[in-house]
mmCIF file of the N, C-alpha and C atoms, coordinates in Angstrom:
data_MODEL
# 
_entry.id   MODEL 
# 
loop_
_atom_site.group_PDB 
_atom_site.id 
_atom_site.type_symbol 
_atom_site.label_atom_id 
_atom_site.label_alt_id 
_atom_site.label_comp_id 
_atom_site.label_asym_id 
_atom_site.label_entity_id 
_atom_site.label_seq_id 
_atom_site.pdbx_PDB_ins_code 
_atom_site.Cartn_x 
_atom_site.Cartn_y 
_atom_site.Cartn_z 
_atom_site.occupancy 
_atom_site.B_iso_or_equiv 
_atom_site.pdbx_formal_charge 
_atom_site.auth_seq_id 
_atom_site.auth_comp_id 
_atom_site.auth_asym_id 
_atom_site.auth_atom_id 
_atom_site.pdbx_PDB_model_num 
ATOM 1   N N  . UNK A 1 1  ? -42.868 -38.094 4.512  1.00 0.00 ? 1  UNK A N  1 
ATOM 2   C CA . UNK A 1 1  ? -43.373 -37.800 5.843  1.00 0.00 ? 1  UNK A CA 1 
ATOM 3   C C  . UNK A 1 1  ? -43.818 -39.079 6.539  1.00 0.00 ? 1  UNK A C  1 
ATOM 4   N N  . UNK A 1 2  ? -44.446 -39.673 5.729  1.00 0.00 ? 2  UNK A N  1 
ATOM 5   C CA . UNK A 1 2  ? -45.001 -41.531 6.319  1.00 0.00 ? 2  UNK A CA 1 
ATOM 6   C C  . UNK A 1 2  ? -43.767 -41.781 7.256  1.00 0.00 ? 2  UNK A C  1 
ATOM 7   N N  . UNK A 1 3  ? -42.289 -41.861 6.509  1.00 0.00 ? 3  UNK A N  1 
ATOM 8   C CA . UNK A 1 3  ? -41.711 -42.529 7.203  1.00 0.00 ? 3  UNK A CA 1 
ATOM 9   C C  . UNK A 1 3  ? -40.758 -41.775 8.580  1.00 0.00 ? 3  UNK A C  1 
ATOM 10  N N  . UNK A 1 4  ? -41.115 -40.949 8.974  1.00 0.00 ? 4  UNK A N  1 
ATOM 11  C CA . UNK A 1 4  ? -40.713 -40.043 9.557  1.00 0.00 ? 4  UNK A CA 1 
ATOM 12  C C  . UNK A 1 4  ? -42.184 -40.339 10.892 1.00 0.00 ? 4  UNK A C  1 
ATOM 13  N N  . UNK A 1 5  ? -43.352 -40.426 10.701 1.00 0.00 ? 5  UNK A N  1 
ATOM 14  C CA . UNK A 1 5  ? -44.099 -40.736 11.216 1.00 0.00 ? 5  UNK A CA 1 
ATOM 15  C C  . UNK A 1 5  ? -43.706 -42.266 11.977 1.00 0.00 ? 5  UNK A C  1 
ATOM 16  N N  . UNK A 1 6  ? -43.174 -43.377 11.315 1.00 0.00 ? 6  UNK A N  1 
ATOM 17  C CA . UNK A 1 6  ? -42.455 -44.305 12.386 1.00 0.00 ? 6  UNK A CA 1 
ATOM 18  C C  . UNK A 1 6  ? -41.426 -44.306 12.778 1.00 0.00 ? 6  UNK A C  1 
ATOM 19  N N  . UNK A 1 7  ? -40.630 -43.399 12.440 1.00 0.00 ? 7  UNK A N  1 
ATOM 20  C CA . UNK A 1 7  ? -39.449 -42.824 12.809 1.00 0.00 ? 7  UNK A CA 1 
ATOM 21  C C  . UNK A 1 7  ? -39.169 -42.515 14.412 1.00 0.00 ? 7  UNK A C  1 
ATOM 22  N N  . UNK A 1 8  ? -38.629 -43.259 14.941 1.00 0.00 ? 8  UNK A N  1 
ATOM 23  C CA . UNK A 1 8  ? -37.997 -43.048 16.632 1.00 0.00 ? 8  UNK A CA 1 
ATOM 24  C C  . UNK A 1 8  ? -37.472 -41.314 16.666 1.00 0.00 ? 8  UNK A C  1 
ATOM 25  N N  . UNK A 1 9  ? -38.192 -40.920 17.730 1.00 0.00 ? 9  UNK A N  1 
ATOM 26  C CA . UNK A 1 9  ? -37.852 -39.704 17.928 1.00 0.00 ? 9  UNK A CA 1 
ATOM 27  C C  . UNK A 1 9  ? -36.476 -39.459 18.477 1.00 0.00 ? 9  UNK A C  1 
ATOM 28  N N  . UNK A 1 10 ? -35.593 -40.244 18.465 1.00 0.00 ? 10 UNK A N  1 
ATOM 29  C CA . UNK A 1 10 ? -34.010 -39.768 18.392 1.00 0.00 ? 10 UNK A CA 1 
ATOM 30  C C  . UNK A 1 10 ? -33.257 -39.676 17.448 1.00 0.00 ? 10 UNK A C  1 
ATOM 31  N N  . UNK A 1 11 ? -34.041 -40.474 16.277 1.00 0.00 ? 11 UNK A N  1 
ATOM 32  C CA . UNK A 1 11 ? -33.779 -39.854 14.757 1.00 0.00 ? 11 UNK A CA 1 
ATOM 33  C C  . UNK A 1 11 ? -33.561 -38.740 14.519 1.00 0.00 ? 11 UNK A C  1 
ATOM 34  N N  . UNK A 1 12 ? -35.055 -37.891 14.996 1.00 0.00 ? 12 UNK A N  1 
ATOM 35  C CA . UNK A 1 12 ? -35.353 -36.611 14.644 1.00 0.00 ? 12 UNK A CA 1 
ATOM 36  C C  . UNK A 1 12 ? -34.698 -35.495 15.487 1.00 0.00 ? 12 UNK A C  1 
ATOM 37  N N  . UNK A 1 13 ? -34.158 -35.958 16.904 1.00 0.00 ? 13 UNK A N  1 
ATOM 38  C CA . UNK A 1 13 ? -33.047 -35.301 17.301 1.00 0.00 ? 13 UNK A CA 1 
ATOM 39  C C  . UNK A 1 13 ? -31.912 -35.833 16.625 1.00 0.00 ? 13 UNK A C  1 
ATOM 40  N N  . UNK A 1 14 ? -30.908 -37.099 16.073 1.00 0.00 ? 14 UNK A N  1 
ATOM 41  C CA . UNK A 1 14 ? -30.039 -36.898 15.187 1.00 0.00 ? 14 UNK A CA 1 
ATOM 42  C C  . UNK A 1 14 ? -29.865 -36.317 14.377 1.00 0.00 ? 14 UNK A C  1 
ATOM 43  N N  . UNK A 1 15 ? -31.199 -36.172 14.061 1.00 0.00 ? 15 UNK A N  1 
ATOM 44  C CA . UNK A 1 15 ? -30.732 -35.184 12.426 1.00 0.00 ? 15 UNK A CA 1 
ATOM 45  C C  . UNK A 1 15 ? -30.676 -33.556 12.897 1.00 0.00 ? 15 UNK A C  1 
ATOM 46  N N  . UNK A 1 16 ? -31.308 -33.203 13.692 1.00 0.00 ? 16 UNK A N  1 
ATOM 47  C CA . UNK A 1 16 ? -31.364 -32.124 14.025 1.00 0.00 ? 16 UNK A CA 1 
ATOM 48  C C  . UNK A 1 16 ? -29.552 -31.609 14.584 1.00 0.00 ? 16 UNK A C  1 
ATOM 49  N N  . UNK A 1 17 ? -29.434 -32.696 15.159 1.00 0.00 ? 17 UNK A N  1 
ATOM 50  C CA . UNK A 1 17 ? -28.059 -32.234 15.758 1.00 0.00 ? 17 UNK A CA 1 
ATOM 51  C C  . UNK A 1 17 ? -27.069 -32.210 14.699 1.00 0.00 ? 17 UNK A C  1 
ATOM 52  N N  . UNK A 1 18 ? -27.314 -33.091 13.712 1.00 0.00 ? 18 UNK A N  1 
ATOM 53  C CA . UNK A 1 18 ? -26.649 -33.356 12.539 1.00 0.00 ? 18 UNK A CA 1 
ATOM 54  C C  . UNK A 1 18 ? -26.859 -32.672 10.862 1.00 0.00 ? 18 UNK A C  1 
ATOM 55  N N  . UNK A 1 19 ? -28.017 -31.814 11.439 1.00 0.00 ? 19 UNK A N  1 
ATOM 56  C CA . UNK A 1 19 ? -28.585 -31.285 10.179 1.00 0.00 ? 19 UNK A CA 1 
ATOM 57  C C  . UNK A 1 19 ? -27.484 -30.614 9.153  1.00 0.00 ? 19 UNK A C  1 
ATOM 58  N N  . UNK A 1 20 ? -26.495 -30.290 9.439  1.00 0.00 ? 20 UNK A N  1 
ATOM 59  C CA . UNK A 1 20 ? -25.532 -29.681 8.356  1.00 0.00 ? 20 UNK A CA 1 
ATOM 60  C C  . UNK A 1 20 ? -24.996 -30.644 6.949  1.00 0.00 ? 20 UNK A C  1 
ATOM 61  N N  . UNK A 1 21 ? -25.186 -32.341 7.569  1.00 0.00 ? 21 UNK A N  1 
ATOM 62  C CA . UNK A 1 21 ? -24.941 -33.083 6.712  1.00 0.00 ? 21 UNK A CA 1 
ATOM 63  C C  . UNK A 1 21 ? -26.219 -33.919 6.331  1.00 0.00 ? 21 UNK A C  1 
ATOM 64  N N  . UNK A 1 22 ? -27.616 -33.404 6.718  1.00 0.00 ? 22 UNK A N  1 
ATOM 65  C CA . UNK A 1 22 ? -29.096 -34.053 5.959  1.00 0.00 ? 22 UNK A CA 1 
ATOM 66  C C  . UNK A 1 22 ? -29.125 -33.355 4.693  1.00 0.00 ? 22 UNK A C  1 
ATOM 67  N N  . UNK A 1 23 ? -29.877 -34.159 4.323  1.00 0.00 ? 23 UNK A N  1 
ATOM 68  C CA . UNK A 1 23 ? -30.396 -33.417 2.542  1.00 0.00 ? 23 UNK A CA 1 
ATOM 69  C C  . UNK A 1 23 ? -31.584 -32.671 2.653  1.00 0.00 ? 23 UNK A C  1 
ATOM 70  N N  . UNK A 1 24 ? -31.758 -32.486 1.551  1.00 0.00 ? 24 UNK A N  1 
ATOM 71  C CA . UNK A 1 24 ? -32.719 -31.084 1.927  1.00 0.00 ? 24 UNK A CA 1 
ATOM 72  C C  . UNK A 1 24 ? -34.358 -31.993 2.618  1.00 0.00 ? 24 UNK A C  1 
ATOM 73  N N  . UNK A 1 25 ? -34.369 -33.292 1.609  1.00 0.00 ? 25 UNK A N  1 
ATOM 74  C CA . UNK A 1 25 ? -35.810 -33.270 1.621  1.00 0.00 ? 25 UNK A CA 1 
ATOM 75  C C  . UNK A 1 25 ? -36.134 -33.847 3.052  1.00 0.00 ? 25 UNK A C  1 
ATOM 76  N N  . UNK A 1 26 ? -35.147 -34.443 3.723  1.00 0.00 ? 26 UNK A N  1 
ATOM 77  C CA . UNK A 1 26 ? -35.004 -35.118 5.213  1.00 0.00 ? 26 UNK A CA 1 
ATOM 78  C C  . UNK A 1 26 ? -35.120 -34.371 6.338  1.00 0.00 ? 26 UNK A C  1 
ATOM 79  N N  . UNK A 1 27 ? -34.521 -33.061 5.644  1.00 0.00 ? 27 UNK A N  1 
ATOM 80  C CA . UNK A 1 27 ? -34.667 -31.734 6.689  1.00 0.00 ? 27 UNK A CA 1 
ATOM 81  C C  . UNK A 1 27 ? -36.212 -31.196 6.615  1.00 0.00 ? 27 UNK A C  1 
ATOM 82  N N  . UNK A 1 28 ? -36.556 -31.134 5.410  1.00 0.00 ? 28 UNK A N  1 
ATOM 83  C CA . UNK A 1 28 ? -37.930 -30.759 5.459  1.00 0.00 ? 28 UNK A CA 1 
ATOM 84  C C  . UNK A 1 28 ? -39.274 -31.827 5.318  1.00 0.00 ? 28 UNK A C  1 
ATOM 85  N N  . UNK A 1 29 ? -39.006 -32.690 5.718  1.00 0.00 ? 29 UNK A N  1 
ATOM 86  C CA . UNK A 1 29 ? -40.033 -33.673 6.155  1.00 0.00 ? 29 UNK A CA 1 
ATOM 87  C C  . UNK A 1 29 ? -39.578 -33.859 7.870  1.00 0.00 ? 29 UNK A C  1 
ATOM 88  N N  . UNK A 1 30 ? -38.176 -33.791 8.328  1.00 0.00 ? 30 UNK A N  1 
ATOM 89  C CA . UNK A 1 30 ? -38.226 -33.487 9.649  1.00 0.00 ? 30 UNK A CA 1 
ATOM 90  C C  . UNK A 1 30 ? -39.084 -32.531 10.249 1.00 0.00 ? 30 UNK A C  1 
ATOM 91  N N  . UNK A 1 31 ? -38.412 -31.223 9.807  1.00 0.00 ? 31 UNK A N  1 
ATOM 92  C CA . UNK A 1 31 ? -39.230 -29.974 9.974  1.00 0.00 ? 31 UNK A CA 1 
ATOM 93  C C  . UNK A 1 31 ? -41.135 -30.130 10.325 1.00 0.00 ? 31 UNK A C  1 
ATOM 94  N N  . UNK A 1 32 ? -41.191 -30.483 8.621  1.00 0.00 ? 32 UNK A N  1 
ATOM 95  C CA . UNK A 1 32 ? -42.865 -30.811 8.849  1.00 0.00 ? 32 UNK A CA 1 
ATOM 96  C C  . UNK A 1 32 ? -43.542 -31.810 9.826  1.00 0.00 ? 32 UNK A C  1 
ATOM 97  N N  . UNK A 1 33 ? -42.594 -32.493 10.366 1.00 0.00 ? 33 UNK A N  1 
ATOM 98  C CA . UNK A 1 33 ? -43.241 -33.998 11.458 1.00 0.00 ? 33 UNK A CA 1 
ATOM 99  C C  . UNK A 1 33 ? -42.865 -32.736 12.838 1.00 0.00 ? 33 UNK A C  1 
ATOM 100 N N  . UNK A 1 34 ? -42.173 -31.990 13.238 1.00 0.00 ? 34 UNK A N  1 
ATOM 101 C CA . UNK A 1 34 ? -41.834 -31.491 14.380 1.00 0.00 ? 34 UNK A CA 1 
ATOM 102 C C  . UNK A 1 34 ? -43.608 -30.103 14.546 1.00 0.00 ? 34 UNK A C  1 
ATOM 103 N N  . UNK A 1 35 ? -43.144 -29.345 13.495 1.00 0.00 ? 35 UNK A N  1 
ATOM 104 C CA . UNK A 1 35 ? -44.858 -28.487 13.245 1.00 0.00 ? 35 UNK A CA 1 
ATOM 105 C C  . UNK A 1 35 ? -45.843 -29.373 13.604 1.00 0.00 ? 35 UNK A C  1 
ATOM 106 N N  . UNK A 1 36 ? -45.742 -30.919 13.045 1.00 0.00 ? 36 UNK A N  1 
ATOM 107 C CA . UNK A 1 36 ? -47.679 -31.449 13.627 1.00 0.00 ? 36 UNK A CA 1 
ATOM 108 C C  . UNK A 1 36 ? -47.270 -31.753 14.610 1.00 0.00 ? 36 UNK A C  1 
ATOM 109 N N  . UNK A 1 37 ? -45.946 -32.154 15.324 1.00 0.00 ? 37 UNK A N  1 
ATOM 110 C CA . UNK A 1 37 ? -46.091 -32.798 16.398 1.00 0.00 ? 37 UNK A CA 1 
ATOM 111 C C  . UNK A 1 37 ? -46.236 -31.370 17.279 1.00 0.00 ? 37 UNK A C  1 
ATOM 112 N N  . UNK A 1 38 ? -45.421 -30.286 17.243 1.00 0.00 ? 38 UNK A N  1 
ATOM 113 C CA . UNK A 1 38 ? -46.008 -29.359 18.245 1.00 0.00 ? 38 UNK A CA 1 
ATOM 114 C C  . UNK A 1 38 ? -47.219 -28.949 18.260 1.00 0.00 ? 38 UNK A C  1 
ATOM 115 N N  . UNK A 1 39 ? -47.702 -28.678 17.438 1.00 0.00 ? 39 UNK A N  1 
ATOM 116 C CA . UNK A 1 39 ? -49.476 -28.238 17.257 1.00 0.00 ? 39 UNK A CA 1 
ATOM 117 C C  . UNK A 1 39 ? -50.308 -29.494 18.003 1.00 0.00 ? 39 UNK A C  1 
ATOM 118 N N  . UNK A 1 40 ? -49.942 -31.102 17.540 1.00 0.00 ? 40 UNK A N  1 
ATOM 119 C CA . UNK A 1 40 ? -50.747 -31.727 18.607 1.00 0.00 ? 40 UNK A CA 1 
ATOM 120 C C  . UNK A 1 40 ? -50.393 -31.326 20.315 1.00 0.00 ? 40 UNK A C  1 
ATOM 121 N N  . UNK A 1 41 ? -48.784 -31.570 20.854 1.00 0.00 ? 41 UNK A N  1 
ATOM 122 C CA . UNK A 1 41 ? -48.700 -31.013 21.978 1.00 0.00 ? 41 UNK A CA 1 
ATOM 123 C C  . UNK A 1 41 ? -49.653 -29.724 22.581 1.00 0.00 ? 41 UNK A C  1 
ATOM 124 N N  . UNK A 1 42 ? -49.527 -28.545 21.893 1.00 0.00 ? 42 UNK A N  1 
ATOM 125 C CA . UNK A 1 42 ? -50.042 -27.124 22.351 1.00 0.00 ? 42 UNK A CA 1 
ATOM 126 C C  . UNK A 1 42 ? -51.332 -27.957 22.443 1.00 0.00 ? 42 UNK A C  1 
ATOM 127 N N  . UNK A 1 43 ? -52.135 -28.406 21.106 1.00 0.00 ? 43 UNK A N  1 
ATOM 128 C CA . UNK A 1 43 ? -53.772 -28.837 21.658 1.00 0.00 ? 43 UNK A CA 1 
ATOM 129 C C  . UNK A 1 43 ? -53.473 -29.262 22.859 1.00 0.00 ? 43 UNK A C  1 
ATOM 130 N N  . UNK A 1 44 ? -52.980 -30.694 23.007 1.00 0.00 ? 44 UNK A N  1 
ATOM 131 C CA . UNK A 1 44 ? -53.300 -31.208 24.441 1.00 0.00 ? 44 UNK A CA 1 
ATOM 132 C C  . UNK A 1 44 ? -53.121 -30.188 25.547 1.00 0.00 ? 44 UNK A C  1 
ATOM 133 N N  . UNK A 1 45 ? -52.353 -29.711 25.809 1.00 0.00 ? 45 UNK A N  1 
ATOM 134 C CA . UNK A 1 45 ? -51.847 -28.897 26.944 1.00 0.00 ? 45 UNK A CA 1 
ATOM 135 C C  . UNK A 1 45 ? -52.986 -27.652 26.814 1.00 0.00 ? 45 UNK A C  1 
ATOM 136 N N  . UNK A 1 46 ? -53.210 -27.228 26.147 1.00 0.00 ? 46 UNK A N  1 
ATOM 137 C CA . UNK A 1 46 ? -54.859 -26.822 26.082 1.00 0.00 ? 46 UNK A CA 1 
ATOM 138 C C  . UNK A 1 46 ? -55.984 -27.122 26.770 1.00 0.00 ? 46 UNK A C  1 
ATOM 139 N N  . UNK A 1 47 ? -56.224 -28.500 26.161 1.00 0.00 ? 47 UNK A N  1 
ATOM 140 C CA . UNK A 1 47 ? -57.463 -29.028 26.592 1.00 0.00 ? 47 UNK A CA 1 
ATOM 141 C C  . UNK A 1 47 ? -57.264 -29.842 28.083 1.00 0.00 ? 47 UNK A C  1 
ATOM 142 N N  . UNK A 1 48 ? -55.837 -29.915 28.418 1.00 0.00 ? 48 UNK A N  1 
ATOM 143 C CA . UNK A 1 48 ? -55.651 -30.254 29.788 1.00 0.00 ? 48 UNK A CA 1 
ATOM 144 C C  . UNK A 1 48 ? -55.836 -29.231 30.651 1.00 0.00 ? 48 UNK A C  1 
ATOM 145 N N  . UNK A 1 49 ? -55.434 -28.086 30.057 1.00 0.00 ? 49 UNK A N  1 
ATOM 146 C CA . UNK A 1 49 ? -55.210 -26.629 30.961 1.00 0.00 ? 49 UNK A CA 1 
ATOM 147 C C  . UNK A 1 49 ? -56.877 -26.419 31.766 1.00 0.00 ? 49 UNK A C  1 
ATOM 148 N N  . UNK A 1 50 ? -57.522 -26.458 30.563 1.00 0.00 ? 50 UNK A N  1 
ATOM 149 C CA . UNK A 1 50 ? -59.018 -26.135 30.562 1.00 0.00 ? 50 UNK A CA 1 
ATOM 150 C C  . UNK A 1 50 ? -59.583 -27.462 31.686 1.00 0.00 ? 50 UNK A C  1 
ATOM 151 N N  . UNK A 1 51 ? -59.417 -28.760 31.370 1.00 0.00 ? 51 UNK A N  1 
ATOM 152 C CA . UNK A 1 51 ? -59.828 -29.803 32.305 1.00 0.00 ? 51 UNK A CA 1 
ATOM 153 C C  . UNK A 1 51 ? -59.196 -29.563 33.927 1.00 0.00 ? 51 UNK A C  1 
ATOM 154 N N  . UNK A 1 52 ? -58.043 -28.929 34.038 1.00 0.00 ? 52 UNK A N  1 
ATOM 155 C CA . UNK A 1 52 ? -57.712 -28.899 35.354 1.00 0.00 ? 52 UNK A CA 1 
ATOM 156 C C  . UNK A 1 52 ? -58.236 -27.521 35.987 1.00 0.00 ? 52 UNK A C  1 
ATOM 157 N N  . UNK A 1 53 ? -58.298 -26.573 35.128 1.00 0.00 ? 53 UNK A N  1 
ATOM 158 C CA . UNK A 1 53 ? -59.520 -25.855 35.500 1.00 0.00 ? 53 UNK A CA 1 
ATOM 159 C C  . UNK A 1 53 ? -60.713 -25.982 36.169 1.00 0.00 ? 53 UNK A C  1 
ATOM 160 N N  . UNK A 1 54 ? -61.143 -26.620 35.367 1.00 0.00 ? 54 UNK A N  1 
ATOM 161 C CA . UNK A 1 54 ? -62.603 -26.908 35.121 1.00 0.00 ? 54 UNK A CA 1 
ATOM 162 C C  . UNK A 1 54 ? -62.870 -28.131 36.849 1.00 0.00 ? 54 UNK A C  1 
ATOM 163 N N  . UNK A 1 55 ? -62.047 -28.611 37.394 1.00 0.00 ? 55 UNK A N  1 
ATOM 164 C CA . UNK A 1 55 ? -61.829 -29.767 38.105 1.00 0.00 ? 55 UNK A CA 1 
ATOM 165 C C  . UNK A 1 55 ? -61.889 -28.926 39.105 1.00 0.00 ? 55 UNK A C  1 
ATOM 166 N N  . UNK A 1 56 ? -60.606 -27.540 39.188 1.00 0.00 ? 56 UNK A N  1 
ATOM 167 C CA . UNK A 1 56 ? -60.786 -26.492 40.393 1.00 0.00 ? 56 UNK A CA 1 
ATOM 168 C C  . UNK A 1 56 ? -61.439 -26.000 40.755 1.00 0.00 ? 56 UNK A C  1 
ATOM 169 N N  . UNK A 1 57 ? -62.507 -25.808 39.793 1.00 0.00 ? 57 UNK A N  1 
ATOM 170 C CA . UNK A 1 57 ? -63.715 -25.105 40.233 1.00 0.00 ? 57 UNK A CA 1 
ATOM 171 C C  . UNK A 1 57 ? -64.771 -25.696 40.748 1.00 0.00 ? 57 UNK A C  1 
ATOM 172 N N  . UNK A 1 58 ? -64.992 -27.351 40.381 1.00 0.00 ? 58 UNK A N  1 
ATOM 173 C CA . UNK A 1 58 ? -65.863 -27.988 41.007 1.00 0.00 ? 58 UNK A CA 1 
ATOM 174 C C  . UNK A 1 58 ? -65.009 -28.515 42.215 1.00 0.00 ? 58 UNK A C  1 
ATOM 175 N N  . UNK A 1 59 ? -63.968 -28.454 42.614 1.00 0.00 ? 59 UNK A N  1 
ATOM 176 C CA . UNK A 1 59 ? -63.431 -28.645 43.917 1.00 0.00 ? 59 UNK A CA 1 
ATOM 177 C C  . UNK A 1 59 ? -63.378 -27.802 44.849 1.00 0.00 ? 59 UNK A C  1 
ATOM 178 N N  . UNK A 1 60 ? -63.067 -26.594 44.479 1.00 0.00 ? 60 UNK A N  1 
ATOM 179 C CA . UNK A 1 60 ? -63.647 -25.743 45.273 1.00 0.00 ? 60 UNK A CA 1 
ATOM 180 C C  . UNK A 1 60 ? -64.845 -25.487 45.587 1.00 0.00 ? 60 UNK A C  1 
ATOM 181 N N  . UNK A 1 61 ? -65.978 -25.290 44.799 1.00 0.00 ? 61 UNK A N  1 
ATOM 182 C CA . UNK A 1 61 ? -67.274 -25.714 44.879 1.00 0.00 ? 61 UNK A CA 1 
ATOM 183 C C  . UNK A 1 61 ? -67.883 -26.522 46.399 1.00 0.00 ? 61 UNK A C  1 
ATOM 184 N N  . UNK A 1 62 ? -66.948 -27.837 45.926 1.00 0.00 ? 62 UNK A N  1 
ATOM 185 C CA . UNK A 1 62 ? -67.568 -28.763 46.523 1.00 0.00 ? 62 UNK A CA 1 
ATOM 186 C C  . UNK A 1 62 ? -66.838 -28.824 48.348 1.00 0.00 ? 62 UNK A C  1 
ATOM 187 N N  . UNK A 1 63 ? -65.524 -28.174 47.812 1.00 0.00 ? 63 UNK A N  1 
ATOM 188 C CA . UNK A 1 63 ? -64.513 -28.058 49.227 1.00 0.00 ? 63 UNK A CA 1 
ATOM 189 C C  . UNK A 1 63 ? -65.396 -26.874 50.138 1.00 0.00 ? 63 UNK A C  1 
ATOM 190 N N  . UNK A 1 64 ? -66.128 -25.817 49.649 1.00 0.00 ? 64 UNK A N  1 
ATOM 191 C CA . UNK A 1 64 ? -66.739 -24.792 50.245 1.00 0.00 ? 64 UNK A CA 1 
ATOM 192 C C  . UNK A 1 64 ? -67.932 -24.895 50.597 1.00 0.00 ? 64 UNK A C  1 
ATOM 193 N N  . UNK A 1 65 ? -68.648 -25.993 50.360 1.00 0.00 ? 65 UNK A N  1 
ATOM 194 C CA . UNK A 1 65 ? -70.045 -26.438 50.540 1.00 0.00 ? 65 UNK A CA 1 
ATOM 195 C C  . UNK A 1 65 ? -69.550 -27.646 52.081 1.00 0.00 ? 65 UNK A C  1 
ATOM 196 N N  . UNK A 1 66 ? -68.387 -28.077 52.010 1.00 0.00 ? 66 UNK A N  1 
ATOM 197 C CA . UNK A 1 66 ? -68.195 -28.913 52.963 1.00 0.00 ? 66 UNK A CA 1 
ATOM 198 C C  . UNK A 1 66 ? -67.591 -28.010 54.310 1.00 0.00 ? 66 UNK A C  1 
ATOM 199 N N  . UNK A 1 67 ? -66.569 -26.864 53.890 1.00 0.00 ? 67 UNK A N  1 
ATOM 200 C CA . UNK A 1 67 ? -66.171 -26.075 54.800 1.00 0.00 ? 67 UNK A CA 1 
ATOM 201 C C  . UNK A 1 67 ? -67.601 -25.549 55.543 1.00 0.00 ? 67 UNK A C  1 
ATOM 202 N N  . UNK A 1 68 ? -68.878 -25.237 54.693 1.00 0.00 ? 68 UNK A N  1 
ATOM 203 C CA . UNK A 1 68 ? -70.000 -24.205 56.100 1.00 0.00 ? 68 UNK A CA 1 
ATOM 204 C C  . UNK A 1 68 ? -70.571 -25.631 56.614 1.00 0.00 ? 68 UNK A C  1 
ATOM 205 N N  . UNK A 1 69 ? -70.685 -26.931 56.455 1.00 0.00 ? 69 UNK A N  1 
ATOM 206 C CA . UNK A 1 69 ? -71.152 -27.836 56.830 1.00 0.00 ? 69 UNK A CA 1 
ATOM 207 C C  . UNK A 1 69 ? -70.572 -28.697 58.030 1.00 0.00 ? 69 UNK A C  1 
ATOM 208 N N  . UNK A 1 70 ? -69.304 -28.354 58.025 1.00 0.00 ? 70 UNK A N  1 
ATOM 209 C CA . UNK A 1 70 ? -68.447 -28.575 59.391 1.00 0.00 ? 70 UNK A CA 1 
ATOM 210 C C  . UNK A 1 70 ? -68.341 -27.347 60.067 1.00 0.00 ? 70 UNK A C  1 
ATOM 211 N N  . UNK A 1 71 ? -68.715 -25.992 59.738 1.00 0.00 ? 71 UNK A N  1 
ATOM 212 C CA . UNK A 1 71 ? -68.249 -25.141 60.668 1.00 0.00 ? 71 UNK A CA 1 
ATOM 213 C C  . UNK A 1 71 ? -69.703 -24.651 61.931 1.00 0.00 ? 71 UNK A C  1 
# 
């Protein structure tokens, strides 16, 4: 897995495209680097989801406190 970890991610699409002729253990240390790498993705996109949230609401907040102050 180490080396799969410095592994250029067009590797890991070669092999994928090529997987009929990887060996087993290349396929499944691919496999396992693609699982952490999606699980880190989903976190982020998570904790971004929640931050751009969280941003709308104090913008609106702050956009609606300025809207009765000009009107």
């Amino acid at each position: 897995m180490e080396k799969l970890r410095n592994m250029d991610k067009n590797k890991i699409v070669e092999i994928a495209n090529d997987c009929e002729n990887v060996p087993n253990k290349l396929l499944v240390e691919s496999r396992d680097f693609l699982i952490e790498e999606f699980e880190q993705t989903k976190t982020i996109i998570i904790d971004l989801t929640r931050h751009l949230e969280s941003v709308e609401v104090l913008y609106d907040k702050i956009n609606k406190e300025l809207d009765k102050r000009t009107k």
